[in-house]
PATOR-960530 format. One record per atom (N, C-alpha, C, CB): residue number from 1; residue in one letter; atom name; x, z, y. Coordinates in nm, 4 decimals. Glycine has a CB too. Example, Ala and Ser with C-alpha at 12.3 -4.5 7.8 and 13.67 -1.06 7.14 Angstrom:
BEGIN
NODE     k   r    a         px         pz         py
NODE     1   a    N     1.3190     0.7800    -0.5690
NODE     1   a   CA     1.2300     0.7800    -0.4500
NODE     1   a    C     1.3200     0.7800    -0.3300
NODE     1   a   CB     1.1308     0.9046    -0.4473
NODE     2   s    N     1.2850     0.7080    -0.2250
NODE     2   s   CA     1.3670     0.7140    -0.1060
NODE     2   s    C     1.2900     0.7870     0.0030
NODE     2   s   CB     1.4084     0.5725    -0.0598
This chain:
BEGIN
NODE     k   r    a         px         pz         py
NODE     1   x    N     0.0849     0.0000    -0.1173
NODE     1   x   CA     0.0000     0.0000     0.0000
NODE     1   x    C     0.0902     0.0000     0.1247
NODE     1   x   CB    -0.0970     0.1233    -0.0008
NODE     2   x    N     0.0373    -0.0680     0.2282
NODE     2   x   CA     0.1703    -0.1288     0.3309
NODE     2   x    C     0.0994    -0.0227     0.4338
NODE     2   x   CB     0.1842    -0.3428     0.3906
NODE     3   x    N     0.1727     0.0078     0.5327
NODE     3   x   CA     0.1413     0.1116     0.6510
NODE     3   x    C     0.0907     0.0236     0.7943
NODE     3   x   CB     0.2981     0.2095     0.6875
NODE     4   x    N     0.0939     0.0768     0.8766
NODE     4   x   CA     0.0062     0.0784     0.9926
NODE     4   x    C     0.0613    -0.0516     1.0414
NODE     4   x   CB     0.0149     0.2118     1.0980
NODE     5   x    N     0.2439    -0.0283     1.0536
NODE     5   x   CA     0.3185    -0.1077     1.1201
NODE     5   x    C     0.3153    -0.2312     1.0417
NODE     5   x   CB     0.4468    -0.0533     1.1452
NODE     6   x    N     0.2906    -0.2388     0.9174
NODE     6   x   CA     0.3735    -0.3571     0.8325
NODE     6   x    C     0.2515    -0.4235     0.8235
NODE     6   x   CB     0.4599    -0.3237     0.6729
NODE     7   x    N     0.1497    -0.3784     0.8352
NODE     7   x   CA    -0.0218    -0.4304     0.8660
NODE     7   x    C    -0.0184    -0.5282     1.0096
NODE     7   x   CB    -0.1471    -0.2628     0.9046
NODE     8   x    N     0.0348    -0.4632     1.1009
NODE     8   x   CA     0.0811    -0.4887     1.2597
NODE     8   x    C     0.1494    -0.6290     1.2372
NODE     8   x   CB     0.2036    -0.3580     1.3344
NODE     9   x    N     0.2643    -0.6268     1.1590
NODE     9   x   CA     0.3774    -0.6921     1.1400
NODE     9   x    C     0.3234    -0.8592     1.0709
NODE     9   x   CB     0.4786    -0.5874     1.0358
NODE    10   x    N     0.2271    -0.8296     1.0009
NODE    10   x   CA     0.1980    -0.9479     0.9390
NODE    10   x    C     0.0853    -1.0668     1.0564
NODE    10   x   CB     0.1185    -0.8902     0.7828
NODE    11   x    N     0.0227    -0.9702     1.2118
NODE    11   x   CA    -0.0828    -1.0287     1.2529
NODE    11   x    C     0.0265    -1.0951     1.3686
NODE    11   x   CB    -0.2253    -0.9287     1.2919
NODE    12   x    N     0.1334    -1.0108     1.4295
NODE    12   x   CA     0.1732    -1.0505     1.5374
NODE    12   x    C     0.3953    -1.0092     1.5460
NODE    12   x   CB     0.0478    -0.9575     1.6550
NODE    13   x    N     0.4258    -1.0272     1.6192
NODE    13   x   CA     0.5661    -1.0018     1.6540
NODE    13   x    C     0.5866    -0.8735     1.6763
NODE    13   x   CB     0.6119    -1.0707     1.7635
NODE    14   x    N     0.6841    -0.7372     1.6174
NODE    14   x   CA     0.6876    -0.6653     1.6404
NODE    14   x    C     0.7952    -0.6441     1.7464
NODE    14   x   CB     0.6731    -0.6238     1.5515
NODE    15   x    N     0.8035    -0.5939     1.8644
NODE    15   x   CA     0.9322    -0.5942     1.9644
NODE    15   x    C     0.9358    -0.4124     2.0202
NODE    15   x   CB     0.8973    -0.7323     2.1272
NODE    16   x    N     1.0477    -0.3835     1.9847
NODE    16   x   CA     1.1199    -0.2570     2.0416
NODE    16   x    C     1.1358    -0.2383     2.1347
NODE    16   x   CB     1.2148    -0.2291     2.0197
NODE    17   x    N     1.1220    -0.1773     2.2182
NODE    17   x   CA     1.1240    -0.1526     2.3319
NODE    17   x    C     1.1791    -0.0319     2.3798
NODE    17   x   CB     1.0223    -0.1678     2.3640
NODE    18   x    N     1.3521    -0.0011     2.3349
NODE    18   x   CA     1.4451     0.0781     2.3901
NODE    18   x    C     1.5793     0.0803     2.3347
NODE    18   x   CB     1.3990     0.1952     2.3908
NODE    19   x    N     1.6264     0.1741     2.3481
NODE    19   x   CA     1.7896     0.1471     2.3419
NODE    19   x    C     1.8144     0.2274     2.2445
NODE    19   x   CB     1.8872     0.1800     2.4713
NODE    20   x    N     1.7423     0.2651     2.1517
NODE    20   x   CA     1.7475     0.3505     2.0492
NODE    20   x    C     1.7925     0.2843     1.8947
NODE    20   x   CB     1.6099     0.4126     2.0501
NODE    21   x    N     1.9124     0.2926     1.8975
NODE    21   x   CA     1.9624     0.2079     1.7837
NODE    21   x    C     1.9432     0.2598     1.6734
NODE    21   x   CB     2.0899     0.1766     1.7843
NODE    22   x    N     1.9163     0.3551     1.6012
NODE    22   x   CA     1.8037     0.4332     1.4888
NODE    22   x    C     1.6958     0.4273     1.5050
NODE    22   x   CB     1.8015     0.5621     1.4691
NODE    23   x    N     1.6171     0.3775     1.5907
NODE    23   x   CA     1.4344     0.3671     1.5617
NODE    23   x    C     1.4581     0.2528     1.5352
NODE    23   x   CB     1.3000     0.3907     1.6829
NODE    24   x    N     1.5598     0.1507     1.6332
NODE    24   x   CA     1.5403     0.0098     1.5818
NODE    24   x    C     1.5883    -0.0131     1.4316
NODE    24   x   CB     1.6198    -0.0895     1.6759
NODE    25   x    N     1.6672     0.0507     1.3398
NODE    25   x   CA     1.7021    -0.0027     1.1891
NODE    25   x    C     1.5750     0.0995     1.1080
NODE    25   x   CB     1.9055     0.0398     1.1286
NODE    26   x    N     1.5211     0.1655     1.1892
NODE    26   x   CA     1.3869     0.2680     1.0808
NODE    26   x    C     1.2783     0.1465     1.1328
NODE    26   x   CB     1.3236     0.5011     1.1511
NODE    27   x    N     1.2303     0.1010     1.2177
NODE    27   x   CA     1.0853     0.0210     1.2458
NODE    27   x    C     1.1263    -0.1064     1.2018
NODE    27   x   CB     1.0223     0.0139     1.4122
NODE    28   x    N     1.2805    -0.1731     1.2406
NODE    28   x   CA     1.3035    -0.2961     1.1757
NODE    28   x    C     1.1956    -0.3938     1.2897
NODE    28   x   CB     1.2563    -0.2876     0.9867
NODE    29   x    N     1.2006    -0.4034     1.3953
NODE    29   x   CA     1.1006    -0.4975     1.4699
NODE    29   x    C     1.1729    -0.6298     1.4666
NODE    29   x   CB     1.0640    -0.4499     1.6310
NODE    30   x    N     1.1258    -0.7312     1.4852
NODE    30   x   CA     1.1466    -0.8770     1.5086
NODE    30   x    C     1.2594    -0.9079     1.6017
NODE    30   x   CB     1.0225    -0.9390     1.5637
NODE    31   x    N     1.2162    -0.8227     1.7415
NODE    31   x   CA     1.2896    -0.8870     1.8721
NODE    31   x    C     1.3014    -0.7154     1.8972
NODE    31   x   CB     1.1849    -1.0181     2.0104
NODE    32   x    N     1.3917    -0.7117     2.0485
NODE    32   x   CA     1.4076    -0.6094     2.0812
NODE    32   x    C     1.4459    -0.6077     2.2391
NODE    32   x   CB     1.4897    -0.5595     1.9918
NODE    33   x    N     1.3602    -0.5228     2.3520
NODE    33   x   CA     1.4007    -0.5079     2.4458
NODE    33   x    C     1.4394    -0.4379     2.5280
NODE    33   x   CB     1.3718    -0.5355     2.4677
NODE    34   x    N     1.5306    -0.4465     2.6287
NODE    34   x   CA     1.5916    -0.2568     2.6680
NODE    34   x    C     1.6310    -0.3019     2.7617
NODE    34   x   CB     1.7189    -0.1489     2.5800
NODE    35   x    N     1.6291    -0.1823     2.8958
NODE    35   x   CA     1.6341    -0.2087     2.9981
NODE    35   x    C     1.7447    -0.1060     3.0830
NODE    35   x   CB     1.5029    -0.2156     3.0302
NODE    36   x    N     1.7785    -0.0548     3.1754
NODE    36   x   CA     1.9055     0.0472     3.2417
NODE    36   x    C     1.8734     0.1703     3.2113
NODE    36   x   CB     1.9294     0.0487     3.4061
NODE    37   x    N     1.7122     0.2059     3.2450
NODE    37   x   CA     1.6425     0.3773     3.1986
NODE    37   x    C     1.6748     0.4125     3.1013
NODE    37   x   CB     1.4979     0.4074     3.1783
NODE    38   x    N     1.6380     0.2640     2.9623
NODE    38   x   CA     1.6439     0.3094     2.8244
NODE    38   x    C     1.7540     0.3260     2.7418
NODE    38   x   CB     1.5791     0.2406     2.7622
NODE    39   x    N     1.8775     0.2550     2.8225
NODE    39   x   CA     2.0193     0.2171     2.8032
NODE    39   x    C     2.0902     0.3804     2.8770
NODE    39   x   CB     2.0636     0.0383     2.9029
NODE    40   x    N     2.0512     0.4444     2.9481
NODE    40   x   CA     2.0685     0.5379     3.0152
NODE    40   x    C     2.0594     0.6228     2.9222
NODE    40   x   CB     1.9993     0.5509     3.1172
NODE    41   x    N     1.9005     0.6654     2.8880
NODE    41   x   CA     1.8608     0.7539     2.8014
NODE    41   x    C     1.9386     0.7955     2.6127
NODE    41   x   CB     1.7198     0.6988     2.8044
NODE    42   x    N     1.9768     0.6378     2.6136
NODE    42   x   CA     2.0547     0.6128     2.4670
NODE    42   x    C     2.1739     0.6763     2.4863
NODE    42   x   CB     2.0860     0.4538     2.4194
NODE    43   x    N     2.2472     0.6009     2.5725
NODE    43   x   CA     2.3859     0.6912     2.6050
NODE    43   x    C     2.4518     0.8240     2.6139
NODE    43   x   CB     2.4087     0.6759     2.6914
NODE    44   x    N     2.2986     0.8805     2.6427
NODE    44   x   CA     2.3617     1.0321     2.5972
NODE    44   x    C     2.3062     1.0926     2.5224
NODE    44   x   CB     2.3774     1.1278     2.6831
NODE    45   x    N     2.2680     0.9969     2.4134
NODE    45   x   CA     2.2412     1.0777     2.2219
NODE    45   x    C     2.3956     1.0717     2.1667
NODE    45   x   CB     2.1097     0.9459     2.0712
NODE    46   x    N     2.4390     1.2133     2.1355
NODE    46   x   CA     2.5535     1.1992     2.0107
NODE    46   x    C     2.6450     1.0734     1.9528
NODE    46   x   CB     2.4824     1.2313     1.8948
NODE    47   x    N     2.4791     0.9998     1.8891
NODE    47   x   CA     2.5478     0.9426     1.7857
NODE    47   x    C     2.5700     0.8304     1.8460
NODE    47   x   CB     2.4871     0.9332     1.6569
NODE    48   x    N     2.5669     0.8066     1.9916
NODE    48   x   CA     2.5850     0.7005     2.0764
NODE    48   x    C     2.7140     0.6493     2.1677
NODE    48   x   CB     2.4945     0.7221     2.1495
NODE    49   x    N     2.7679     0.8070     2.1056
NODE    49   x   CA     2.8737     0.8195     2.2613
NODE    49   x    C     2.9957     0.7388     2.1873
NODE    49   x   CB     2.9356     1.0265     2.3311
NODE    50   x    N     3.0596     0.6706     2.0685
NODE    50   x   CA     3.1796     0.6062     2.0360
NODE    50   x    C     3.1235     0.4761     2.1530
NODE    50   x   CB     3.2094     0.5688     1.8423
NODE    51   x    N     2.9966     0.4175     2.1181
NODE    51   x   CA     2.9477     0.3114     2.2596
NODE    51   x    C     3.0148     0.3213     2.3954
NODE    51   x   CB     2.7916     0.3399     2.3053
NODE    52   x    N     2.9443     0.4604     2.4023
NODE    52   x   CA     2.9627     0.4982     2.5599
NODE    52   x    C     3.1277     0.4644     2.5837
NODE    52   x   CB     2.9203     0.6869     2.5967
NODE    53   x    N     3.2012     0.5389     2.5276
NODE    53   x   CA     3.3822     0.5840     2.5394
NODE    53   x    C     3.3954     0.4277     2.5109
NODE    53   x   CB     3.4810     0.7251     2.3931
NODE    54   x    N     3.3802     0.3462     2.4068
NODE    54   x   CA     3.4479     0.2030     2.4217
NODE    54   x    C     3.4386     0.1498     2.5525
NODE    54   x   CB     3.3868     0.0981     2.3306
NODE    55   x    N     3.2915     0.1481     2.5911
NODE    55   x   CA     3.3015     0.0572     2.7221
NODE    55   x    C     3.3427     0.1209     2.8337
NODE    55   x   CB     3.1770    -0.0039     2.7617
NODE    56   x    N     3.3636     0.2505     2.8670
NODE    56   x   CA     3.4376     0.3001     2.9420
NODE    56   x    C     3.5834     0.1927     2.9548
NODE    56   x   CB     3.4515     0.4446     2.8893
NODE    57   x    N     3.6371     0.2435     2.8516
NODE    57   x   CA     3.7798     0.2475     2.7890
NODE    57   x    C     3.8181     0.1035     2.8373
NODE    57   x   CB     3.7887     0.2734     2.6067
NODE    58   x    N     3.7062    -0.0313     2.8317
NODE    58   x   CA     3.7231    -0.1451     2.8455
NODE    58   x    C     3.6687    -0.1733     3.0161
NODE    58   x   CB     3.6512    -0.2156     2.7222
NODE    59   x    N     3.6307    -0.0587     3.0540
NODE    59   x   CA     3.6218    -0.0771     3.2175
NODE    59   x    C     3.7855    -0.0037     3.2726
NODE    59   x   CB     3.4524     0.0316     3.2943
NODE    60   x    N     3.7816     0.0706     3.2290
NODE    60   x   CA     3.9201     0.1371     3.2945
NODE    60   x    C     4.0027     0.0482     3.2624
NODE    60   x   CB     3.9758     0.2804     3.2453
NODE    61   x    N     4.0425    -0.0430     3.1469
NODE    61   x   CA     4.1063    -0.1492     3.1518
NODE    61   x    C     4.1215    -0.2633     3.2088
NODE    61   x   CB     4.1024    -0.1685     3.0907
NODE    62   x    N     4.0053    -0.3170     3.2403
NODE    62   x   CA     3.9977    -0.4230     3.3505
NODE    62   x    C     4.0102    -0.3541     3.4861
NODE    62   x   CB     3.8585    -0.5064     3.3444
NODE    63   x    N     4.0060    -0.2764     3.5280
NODE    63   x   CA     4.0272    -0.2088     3.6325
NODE    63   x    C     4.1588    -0.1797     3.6760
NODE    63   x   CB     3.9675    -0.1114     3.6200
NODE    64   x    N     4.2305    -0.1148     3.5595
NODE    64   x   CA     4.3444    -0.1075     3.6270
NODE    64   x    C     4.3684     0.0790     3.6000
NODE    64   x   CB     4.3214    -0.1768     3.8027
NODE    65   x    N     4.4799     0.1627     3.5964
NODE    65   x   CA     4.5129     0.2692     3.5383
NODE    65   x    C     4.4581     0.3552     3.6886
NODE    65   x   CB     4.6836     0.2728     3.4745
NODE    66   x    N     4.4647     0.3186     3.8240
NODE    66   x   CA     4.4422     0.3260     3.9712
NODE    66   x    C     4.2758     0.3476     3.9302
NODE    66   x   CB     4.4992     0.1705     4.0813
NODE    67   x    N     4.2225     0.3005     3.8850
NODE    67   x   CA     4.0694     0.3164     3.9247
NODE    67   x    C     4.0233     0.4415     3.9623
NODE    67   x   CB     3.9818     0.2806     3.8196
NODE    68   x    N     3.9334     0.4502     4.0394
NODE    68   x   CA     3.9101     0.6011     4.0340
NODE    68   x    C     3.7896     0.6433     3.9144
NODE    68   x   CB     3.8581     0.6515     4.1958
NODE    69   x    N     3.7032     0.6979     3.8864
NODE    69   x   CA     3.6100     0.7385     3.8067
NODE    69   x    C     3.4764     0.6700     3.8241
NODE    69   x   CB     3.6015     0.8700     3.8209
NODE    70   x    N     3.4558     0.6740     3.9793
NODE    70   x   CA     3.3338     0.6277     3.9926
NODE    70   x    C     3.3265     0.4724     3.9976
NODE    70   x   CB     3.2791     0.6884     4.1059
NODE    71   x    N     3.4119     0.4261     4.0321
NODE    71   x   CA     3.5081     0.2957     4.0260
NODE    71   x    C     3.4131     0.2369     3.8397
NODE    71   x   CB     3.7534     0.3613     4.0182
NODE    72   x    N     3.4898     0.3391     3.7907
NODE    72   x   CA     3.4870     0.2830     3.6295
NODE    72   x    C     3.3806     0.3178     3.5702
NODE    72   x   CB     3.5949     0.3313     3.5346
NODE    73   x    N     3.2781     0.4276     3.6137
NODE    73   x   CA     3.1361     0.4851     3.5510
NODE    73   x    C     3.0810     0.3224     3.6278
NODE    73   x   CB     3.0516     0.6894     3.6269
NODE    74   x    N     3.1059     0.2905     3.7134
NODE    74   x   CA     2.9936     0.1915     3.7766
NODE    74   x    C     3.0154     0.0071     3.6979
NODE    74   x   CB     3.0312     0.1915     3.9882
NODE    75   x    N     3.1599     0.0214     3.7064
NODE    75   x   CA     3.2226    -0.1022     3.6129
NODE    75   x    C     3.1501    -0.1150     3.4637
NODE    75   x   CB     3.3980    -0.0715     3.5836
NODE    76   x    N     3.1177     0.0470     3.4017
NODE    76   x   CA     3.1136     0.0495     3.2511
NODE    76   x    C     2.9245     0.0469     3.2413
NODE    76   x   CB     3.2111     0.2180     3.1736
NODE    77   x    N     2.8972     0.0691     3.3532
NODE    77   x   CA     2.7069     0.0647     3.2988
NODE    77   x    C     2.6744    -0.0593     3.2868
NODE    77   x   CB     2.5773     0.1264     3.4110
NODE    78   x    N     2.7645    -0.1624     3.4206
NODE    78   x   CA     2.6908    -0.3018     3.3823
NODE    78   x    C     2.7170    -0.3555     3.2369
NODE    78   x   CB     2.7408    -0.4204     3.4835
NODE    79   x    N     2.8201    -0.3170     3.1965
NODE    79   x   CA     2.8426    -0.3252     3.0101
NODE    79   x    C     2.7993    -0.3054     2.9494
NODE    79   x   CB     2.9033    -0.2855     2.9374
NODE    80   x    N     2.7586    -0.1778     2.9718
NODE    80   x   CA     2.6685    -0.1033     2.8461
NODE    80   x    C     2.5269    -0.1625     2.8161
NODE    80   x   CB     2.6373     0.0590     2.8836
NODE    81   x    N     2.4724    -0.2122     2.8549
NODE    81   x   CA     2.3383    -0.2904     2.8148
NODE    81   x    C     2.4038    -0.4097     2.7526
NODE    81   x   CB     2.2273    -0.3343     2.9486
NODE    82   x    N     2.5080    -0.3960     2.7613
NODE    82   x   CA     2.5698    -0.5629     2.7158
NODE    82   x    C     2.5775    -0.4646     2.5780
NODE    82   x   CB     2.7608    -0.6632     2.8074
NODE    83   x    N     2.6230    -0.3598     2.5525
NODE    83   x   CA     2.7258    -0.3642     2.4450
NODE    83   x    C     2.6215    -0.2844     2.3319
NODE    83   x   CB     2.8935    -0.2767     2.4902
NODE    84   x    N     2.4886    -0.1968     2.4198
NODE    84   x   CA     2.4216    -0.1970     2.3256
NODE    84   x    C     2.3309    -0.3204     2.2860
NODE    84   x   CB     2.3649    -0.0961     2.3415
NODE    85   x    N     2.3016    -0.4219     2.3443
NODE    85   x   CA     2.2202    -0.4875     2.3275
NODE    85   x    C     2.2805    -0.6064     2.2193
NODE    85   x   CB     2.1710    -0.5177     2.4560
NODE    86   x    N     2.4304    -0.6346     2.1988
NODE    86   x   CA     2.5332    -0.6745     2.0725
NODE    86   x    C     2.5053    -0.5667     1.9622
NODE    86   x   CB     2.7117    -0.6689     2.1184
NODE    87   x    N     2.5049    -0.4499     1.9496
NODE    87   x   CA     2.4746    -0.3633     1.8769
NODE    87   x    C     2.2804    -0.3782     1.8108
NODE    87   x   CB     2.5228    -0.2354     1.9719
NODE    88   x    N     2.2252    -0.4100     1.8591
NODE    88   x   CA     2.0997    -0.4350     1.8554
NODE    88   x    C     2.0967    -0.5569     1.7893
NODE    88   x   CB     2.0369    -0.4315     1.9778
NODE    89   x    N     2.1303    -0.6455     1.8069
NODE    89   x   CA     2.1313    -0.7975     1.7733
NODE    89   x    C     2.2134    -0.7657     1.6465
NODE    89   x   CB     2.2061    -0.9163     1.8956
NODE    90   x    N     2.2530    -0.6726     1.5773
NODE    90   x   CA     2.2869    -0.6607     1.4595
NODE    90   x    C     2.2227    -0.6419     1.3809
NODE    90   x   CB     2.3484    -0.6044     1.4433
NODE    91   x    N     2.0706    -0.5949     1.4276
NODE    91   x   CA     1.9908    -0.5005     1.2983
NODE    91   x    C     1.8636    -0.6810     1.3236
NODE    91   x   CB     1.8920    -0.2418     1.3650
NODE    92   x    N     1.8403    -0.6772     1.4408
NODE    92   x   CA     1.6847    -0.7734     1.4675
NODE    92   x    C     1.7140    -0.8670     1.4007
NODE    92   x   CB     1.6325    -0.8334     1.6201
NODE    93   x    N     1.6307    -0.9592     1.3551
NODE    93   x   CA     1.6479    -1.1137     1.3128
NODE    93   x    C     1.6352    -1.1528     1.4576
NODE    93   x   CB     1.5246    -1.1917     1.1952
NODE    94   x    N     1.5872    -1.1105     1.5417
NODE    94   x   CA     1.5176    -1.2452     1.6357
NODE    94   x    C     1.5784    -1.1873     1.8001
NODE    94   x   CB     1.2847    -1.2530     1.6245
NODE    95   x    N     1.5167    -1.1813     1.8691
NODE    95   x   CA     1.5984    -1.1468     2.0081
NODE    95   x    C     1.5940    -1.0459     2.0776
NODE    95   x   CB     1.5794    -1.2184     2.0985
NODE    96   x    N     1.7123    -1.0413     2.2193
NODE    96   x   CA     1.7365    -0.8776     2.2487
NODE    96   x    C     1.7425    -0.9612     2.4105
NODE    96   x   CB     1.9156    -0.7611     2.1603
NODE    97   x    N     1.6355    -0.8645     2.4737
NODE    97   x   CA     1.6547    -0.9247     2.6131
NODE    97   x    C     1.6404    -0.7442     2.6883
NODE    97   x   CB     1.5004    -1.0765     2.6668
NODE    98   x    N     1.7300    -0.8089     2.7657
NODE    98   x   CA     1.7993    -0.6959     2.8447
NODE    98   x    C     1.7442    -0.7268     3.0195
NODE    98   x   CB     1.9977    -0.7109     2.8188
NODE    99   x    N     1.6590    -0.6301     3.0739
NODE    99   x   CA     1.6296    -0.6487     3.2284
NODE    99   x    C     1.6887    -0.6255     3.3116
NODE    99   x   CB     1.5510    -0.6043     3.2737
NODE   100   x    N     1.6903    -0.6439     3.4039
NODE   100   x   CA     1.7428    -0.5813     3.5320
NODE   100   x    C     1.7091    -0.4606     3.5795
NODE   100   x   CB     1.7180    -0.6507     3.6282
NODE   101   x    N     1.7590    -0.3972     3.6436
NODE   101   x   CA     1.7219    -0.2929     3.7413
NODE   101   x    C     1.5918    -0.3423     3.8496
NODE   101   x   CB     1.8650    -0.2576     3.8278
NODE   102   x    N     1.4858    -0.2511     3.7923
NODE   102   x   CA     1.3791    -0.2613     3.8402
NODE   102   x    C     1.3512    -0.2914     4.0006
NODE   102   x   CB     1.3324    -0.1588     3.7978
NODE   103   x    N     1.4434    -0.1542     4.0472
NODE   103   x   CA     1.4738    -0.1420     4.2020
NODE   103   x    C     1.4968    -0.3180     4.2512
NODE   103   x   CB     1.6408    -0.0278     4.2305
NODE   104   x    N     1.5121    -0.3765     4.1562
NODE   104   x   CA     1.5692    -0.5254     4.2297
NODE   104   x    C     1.4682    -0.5937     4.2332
NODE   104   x   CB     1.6825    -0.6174     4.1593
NODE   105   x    N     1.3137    -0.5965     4.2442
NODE   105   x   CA     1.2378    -0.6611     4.1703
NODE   105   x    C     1.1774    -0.7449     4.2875
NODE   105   x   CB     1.1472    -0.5746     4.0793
NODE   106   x    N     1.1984    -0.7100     4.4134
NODE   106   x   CA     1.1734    -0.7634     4.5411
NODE   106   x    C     1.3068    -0.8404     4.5961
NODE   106   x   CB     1.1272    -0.6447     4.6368
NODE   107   x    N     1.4033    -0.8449     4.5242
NODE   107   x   CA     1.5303    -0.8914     4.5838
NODE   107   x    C     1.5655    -1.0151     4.4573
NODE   107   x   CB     1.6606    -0.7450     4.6040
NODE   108   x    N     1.5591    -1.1227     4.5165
NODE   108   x   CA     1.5789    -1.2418     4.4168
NODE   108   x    C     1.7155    -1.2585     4.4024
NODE   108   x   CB     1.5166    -1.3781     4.4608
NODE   109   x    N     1.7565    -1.2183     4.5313
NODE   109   x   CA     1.9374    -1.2948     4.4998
NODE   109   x    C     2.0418    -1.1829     4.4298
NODE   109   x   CB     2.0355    -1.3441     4.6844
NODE   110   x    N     1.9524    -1.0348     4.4583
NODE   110   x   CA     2.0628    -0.9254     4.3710
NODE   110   x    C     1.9823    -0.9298     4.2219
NODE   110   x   CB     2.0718    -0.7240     4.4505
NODE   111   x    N     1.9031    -0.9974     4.1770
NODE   111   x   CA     1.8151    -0.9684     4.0159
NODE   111   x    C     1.9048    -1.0798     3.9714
NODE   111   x   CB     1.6047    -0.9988     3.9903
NODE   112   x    N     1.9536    -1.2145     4.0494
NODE   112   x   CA     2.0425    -1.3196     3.9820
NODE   112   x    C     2.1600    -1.2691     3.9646
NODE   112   x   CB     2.0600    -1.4437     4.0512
NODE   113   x    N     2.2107    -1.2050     4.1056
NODE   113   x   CA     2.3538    -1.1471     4.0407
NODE   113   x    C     2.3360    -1.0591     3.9339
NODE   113   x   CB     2.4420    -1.0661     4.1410
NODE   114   x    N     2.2865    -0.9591     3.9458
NODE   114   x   CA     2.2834    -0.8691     3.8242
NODE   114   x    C     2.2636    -0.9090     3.7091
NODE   114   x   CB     2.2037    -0.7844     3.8285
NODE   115   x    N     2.1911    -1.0490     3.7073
NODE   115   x   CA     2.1578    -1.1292     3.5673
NODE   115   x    C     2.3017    -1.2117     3.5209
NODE   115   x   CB     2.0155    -1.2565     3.5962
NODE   116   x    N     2.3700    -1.2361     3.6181
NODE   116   x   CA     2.4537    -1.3350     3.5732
NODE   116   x    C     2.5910    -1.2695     3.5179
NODE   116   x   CB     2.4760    -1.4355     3.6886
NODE   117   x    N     2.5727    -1.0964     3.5512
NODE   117   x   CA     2.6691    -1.0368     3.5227
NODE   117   x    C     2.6690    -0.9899     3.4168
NODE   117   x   CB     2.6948    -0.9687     3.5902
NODE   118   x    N     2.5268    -1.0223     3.3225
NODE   118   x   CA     2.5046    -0.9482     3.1949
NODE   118   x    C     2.5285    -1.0717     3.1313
NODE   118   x   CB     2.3597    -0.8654     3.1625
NODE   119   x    N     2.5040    -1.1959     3.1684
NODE   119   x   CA     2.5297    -1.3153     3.1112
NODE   119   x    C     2.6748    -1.3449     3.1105
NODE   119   x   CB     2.4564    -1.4153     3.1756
NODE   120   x    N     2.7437    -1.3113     3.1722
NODE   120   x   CA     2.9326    -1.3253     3.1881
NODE   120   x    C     2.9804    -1.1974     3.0748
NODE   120   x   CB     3.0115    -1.2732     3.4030
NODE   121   x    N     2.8726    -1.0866     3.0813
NODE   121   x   CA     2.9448    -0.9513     2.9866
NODE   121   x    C     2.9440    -1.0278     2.8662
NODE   121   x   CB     2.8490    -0.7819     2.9664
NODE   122   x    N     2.8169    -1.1256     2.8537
NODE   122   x   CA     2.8057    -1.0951     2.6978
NODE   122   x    C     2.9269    -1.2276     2.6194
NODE   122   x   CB     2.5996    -1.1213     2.6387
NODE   123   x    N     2.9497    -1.3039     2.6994
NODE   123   x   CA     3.0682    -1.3822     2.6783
NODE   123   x    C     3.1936    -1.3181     2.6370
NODE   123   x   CB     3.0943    -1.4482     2.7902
């Protein structure tokens, strides 16, 4: 006998909707989407933080040994939706779309930059 979700699963697309890389391999959804709040919120679960410290580690590197902190906390968030959302695209069959910062939602030309910078991360 199949459950609520797998009932769900057979009528329509199931899509995730956070940065929670254990609900996404327990629900198993189709596609998956996550945004800075939910990428925020992930980052400081435990079993999250080897994430967190890599992309640090790879901002303080492009940066330079000089960076200061805030320098490199600000370098490493635009990553981190990059790097969970590669992490995500491991478990989904199907796709991982990552938003912008909401705050931008009236500003067309900072929602492109911010888009094009998640599109250059993930390269």
């Amino acid at each position: 006998m199949s459950n609520l979700l797998d009932q769900l699963k057979s009528f329509t697309t199931v899509v995730a909707d956070t940065g929670d890389i254990n609900s996404i391999k327990k629900y198993k959804p189709t596609d998956a989407t996550t945004n800075p709040s939910l990428i925020a919120a992930a980052a400081q679960m435990p079993e999250y933080q080897q994430i967190v410290d890599d992309t640090l580690l790879e901002a303080k590197k492009e940066l330079g040994e000089g960076a200061d902190d805030k320098a490199v906390a600000a370098a490493a968030f635009k990553s981190l939706a990059v790097a969970f959302g590669k992490k995500i695209l491991e478990i989904v069959p199907g796709r991982v779309s990552t938003e912008v910062d909401a705050r931008l939602s009236f500003d067309g030309a900072k929602t492109i930059e911010q888009a094009h910078d998640i599109i250059c991360a993930v390269r």
